[in-house]
N, CA, C and O of each residue as an XYZ file, in Angstrom:
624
protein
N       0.822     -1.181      0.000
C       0.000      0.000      0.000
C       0.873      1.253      0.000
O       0.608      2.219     -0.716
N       1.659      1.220      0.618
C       3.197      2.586      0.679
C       3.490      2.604     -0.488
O       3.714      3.736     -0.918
N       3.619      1.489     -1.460
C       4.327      1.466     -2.586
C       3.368      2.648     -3.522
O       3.786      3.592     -4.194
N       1.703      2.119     -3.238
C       1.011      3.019     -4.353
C       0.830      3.755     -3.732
O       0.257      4.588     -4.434
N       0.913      4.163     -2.688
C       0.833      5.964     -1.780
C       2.064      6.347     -2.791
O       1.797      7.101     -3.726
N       3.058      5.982     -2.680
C       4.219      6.927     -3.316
C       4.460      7.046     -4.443
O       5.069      8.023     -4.880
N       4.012      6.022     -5.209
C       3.423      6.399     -6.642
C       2.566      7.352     -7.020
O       2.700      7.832     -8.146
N       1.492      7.823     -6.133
C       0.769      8.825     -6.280
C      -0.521      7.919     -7.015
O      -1.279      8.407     -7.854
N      -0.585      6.728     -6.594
C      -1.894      5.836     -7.072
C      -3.307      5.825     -6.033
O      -4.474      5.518     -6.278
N      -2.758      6.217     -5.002
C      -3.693      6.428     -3.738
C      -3.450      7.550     -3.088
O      -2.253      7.837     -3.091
N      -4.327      8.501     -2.376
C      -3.909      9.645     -1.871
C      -3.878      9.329     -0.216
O      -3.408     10.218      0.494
N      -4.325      8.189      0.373
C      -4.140      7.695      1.653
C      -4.056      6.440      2.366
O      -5.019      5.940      1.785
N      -3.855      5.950      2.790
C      -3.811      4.416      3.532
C      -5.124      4.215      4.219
O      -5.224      4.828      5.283
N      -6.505      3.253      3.731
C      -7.479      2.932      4.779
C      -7.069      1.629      5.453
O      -6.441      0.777      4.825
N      -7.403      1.477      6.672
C      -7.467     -0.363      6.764
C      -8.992     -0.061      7.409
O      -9.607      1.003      7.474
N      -9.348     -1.363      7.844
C     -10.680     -1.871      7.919
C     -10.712     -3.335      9.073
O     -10.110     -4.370      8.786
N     -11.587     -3.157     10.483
C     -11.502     -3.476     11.359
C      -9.787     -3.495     12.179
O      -9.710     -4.495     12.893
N      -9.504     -3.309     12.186
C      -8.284     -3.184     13.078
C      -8.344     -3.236     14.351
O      -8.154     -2.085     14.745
N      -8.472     -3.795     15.058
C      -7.913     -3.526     16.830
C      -7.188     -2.153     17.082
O      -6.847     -1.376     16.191
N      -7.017     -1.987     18.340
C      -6.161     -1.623     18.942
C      -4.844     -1.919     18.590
O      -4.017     -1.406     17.836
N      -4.874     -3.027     19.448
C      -3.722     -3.509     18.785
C      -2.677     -4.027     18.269
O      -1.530     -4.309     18.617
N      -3.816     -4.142     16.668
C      -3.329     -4.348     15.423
C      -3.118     -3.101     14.785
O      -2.224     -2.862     13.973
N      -4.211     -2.115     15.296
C      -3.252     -0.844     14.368
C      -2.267     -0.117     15.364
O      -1.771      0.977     15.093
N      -2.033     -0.761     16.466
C      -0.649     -0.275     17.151
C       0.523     -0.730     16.917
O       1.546     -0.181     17.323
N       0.489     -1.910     16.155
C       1.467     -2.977     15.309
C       1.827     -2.117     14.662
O       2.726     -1.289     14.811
N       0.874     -2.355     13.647
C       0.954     -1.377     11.874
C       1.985      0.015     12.139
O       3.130      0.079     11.693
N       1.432      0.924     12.824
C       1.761      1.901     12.741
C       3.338      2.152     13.688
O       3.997      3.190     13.749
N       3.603      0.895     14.312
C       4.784      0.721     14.731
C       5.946      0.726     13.341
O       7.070      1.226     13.347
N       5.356      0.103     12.357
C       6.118     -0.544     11.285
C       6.111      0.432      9.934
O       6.747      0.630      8.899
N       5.374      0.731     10.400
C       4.397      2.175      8.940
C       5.257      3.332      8.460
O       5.718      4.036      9.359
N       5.551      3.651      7.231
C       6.496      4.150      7.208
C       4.762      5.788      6.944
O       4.569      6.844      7.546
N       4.213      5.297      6.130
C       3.157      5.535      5.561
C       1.678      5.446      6.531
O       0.700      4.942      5.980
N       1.554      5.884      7.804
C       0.355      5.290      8.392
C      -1.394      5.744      7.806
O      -1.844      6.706      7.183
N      -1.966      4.557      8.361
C      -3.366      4.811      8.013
C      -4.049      6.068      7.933
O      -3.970      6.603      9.038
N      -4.759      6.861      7.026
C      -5.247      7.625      7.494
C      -6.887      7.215      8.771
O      -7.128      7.604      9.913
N      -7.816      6.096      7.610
C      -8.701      6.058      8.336
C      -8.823      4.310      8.695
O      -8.730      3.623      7.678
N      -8.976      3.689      9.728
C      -9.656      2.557     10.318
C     -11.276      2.733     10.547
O     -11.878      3.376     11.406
N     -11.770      1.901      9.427
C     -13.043      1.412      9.244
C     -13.870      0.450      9.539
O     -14.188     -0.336      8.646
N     -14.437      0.294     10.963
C     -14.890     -0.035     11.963
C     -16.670     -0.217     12.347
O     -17.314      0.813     12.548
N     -17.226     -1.309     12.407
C     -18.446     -1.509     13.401
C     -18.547     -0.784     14.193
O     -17.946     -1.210     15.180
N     -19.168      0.525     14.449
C     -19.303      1.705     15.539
C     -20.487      2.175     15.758
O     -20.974      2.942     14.928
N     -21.302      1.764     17.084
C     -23.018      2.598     17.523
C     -22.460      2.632     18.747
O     -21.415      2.252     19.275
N     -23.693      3.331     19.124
C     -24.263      3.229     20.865
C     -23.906      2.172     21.510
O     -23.285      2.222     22.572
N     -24.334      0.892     20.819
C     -24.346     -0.622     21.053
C     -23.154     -1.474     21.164
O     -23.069     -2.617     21.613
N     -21.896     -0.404     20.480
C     -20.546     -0.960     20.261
C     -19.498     -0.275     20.142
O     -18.679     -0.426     19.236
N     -19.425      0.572     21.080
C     -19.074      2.099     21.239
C     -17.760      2.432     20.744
O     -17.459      3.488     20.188
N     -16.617      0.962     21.107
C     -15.649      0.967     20.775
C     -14.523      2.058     21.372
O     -13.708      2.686     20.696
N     -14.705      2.111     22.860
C     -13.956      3.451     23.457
C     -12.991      3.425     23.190
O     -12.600      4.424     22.588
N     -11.711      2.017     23.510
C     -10.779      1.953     23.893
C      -9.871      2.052     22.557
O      -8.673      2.328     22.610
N     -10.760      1.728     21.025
C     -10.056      2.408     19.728
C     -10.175      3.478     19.477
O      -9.258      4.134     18.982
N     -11.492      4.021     19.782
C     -12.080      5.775     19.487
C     -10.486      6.476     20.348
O      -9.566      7.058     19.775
N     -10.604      6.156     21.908
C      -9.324      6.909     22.186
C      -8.003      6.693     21.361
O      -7.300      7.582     20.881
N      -7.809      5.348     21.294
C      -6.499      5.411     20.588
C      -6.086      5.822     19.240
O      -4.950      6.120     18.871
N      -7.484      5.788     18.365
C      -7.603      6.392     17.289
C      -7.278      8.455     17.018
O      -6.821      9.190     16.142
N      -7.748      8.553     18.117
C      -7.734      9.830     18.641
C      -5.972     10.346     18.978
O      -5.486     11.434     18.668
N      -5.601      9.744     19.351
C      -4.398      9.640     20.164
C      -3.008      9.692     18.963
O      -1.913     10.236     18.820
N      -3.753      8.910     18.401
C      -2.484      8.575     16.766
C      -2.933      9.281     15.561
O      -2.238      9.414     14.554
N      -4.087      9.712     15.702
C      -4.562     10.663     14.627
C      -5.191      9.869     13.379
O      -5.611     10.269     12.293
N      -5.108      8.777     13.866
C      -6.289      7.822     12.756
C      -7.628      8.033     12.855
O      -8.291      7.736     13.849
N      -8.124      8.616     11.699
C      -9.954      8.793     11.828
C     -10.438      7.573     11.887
O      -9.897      6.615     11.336
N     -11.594      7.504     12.622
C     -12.489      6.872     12.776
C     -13.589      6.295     11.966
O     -14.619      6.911     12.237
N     -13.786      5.429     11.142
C     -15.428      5.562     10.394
C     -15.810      4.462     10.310
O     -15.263      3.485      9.799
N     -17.070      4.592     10.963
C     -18.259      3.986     11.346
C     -18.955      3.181     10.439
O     -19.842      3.717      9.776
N     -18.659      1.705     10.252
C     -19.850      1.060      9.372
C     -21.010      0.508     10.584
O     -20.825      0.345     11.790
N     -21.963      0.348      9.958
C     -23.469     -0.414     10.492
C     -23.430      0.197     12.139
O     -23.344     -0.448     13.184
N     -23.581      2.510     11.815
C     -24.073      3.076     12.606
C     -25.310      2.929     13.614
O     -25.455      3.201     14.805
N     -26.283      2.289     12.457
C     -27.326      1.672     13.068
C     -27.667      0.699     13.943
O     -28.714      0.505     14.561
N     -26.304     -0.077     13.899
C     -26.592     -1.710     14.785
C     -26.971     -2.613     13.437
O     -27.451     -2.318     12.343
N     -26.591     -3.663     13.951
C     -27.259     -4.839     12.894
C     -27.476     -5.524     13.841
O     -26.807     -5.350     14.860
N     -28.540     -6.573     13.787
C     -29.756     -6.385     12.611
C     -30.645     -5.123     13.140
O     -31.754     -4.898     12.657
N     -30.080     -4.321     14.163
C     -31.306     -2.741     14.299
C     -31.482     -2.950     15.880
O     -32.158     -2.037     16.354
N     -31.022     -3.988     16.925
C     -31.343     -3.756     18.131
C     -31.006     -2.310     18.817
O     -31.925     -1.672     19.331
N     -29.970     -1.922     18.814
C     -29.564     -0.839     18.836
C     -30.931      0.586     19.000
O     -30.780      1.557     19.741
N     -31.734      0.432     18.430
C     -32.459      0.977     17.491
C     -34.069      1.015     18.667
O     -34.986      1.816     18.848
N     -33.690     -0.295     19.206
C     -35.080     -0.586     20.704
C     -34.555     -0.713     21.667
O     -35.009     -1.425     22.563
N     -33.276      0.043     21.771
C     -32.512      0.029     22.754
C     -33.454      1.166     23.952
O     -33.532      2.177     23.255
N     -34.104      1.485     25.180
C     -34.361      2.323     25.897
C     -33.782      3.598     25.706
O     -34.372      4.613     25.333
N     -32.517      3.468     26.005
C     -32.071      4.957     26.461
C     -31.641      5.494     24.884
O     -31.002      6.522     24.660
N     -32.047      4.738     24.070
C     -32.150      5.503     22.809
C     -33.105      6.271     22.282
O     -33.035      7.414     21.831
N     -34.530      5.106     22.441
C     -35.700      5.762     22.449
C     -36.072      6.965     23.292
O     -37.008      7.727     23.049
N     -35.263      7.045     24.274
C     -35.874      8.118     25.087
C     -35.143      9.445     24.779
O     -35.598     10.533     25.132
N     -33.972      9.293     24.096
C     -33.267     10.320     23.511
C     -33.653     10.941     22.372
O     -33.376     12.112     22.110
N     -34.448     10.017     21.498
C     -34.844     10.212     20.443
C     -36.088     11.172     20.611
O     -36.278     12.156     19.897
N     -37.112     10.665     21.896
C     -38.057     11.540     22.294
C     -38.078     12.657     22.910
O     -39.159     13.178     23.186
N     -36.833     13.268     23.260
C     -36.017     14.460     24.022
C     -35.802     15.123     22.941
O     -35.939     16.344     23.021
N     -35.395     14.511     21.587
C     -34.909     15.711     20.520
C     -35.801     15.443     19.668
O     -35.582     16.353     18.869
N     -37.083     14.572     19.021
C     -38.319     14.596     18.343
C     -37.086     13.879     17.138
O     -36.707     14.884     16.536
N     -36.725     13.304     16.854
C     -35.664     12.494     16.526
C     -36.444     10.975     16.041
O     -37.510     10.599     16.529
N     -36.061     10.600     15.520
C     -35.617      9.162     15.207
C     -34.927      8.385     16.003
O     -34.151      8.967     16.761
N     -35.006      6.667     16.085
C     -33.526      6.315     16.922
C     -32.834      6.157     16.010
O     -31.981      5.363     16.404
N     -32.609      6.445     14.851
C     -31.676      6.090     13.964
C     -30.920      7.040     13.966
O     -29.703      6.952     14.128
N     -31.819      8.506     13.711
C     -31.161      9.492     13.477
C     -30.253     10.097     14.741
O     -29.466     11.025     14.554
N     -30.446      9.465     16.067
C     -30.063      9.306     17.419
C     -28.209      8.865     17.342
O     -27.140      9.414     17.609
N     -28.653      7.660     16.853
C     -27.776      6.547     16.407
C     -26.299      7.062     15.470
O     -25.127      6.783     15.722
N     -26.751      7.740     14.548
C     -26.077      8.885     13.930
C     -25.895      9.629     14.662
O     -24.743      9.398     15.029
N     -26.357     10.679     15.344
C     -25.691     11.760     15.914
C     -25.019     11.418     16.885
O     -24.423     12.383     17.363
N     -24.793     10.250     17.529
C     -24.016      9.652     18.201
C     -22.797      9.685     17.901
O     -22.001     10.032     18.774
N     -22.376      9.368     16.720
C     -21.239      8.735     15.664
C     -20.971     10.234     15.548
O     -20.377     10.732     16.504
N     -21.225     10.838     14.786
C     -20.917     11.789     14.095
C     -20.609     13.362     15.660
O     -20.107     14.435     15.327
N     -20.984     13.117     16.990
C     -20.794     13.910     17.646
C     -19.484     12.955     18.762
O     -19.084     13.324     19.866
N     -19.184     12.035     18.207
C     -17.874     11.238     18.766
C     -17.175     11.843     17.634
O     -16.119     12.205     18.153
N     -17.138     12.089     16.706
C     -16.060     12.565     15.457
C     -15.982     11.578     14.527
O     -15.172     11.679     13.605
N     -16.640     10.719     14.620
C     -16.516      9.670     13.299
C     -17.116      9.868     11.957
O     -18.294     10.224     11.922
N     -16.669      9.743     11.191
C     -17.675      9.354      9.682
C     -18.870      8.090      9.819
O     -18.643      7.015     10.374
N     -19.872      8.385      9.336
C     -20.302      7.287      9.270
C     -21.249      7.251      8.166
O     -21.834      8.227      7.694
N     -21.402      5.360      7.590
C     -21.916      5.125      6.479
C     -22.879      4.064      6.344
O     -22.589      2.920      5.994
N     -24.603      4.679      6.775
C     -25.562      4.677      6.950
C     -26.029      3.835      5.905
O     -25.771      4.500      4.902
N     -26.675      2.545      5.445
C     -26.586      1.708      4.354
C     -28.148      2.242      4.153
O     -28.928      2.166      5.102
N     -28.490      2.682      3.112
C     -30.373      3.029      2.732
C     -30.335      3.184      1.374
O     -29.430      3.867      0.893
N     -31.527      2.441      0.347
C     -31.659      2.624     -0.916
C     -33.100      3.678     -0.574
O     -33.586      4.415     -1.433
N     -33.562      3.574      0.665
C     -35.029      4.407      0.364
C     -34.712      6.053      0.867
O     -34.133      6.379      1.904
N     -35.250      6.936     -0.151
C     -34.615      8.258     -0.450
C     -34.726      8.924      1.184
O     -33.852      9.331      1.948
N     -36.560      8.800      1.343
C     -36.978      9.211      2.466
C     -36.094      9.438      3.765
O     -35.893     10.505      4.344
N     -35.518      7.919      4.147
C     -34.463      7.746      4.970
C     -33.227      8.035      5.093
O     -32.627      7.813      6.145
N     -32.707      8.528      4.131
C     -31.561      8.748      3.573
C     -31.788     10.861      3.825
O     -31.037     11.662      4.381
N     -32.810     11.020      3.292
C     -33.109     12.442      4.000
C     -33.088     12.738      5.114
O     -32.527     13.754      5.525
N     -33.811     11.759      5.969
C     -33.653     11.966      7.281
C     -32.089     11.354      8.080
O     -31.871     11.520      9.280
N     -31.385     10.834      7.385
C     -30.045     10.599      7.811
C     -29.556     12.072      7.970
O     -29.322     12.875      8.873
N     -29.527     11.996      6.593
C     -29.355     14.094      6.844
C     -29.579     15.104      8.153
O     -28.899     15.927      8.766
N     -30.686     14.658      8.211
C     -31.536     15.968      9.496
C     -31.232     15.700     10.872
O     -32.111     15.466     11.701
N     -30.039     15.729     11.126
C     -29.495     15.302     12.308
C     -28.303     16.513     12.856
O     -28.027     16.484     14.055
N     -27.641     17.519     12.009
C     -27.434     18.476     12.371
C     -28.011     19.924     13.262
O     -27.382     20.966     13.443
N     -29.215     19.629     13.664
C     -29.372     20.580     14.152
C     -30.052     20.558     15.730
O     -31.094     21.064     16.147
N     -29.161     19.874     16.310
C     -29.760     18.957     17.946
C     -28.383     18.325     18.460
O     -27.623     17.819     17.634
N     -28.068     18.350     19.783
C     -27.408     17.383     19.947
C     -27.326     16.614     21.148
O     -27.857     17.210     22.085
N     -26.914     15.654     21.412
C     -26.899     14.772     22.856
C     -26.444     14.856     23.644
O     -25.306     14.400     23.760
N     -27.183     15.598     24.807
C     -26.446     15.397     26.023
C     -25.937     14.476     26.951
O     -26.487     13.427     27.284
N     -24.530     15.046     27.480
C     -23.570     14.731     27.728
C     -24.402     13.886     29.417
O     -23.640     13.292     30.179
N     -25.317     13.938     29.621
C     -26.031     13.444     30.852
C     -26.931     12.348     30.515
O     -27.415     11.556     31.323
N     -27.133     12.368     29.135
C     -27.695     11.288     28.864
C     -27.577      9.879     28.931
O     -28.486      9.087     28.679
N     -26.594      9.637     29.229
C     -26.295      7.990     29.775
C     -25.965      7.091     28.217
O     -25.830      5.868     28.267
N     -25.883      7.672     27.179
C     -25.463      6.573     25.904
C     -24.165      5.647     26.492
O     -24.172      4.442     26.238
N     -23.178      6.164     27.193
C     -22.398      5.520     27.435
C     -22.767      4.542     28.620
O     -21.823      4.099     29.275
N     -23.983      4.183     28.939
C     -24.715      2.881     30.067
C     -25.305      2.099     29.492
O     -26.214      1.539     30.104
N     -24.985      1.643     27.757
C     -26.079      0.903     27.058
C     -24.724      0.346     27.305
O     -23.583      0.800     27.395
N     -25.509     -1.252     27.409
C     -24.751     -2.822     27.119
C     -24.085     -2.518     25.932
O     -24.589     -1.927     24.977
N     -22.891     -2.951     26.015
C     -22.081     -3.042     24.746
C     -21.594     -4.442     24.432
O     -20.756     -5.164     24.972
N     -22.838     -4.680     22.790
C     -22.006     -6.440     22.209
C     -21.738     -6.219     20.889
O     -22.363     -5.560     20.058
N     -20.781     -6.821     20.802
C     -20.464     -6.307     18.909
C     -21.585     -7.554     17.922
O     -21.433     -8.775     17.908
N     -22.358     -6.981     17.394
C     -23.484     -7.046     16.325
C     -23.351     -8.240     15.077
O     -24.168     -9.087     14.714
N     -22.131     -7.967     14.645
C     -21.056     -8.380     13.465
C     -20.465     -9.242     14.163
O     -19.602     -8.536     14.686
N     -20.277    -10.437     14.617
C     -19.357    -11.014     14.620
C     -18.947    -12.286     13.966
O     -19.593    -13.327     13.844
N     -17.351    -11.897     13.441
C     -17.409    -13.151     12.540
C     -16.464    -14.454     12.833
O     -15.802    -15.075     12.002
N     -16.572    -14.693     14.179
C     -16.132    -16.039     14.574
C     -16.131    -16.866     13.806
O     -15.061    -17.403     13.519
N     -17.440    -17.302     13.140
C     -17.583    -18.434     11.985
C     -16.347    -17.977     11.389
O     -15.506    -18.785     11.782
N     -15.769    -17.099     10.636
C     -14.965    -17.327      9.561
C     -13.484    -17.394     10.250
O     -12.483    -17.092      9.600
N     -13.431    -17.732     11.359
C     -11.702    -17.888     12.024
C     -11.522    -18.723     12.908
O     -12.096    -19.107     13.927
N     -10.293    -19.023     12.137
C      -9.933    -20.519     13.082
C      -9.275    -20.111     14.160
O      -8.476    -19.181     14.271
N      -9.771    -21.076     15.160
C      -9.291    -20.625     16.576
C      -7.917    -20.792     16.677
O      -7.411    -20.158     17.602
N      -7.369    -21.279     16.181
C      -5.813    -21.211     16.000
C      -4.972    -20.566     15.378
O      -3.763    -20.759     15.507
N      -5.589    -19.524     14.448
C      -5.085    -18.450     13.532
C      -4.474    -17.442     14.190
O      -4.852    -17.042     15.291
N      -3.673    -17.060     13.670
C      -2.538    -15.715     14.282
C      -3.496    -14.590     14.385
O      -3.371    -13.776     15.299
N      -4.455    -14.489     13.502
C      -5.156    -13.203     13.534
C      -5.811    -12.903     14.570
O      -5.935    -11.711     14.852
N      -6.634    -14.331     15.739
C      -6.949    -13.907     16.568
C      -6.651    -12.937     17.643
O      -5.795    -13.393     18.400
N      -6.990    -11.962     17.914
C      -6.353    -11.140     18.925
C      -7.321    -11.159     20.303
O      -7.032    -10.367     21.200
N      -8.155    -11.816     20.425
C      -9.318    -11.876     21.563
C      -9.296    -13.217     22.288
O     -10.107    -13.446     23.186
């Protein structure tokens, strides 16, 4: 990937799920480091302990399946009730979550409607008393099935 950064074939380095750390490895070795690590990130999977370190090394953050998969996230309580504090959505909740941690995030919708209202989330935001950080945290995505328990990659 350095090779086509310096070719001028790519203008940045992404990786995609990374640990801690694994992108504390990388960037040990990096001549070229990541700009962004692209990551499972809600309410539901808050991901502190990369958000800080991401923060820390200057790797952005961005958020796939903001929403939760398959959407629990979404009937989570202290979401709904946030959502009813700002006349909100929990989705659009869910998002302003992400996006008021500093992350990018990339909201999957073919229906326009929703995709508008992804939008309408700038003009409200969540207080800091609100307790998002007291929702159970389980990661949504997980892909155990595809790794062998004996593989180097495991890091858990």
């Amino acid at each position: 990937m350095e090779k086509l950064h310096d070719a001028g074939k790519v203008r940045v380095i992404v990786v995609s799920n990374f640990s801690s750390k694994k992108l504390g490895d990388l960037l040990s070795v990096a001549r070229v480091p990541p700009a962004v690590n692209q990551v499972e990130c809600h309410p539901g999977w808050q991901q502190t302990k990369l958000h800080n370190f991401c923060q820390s090394t200057g790797v952005h953050l961005s958020a796939y399946s903001p929403l939760g998969s398959p959407g629990n996230v979404l009937k989570e309580p202290i979401i709904i009730s946030i959502a009813e504090k700002l006349g909100k959505t929990t989705g659009q909740v869910a998002l302003l979550w992400n996006i008021q941690m500093g992350h990018s995030v990339l909201p999957k919708s073919t229906n326009q409607e929703r995709i508008k209202k992804n939008l309408d989330v700038y003009d409200c935001t969540i207080q800091d008393d609100w307790t998002i950080q007291e929702i159970k945290q389980a990661r949504l995505l997980r892909g155990d099935f595809m790794i062998n328990p004996q593989s180097v990659y495991k890091t858990h």
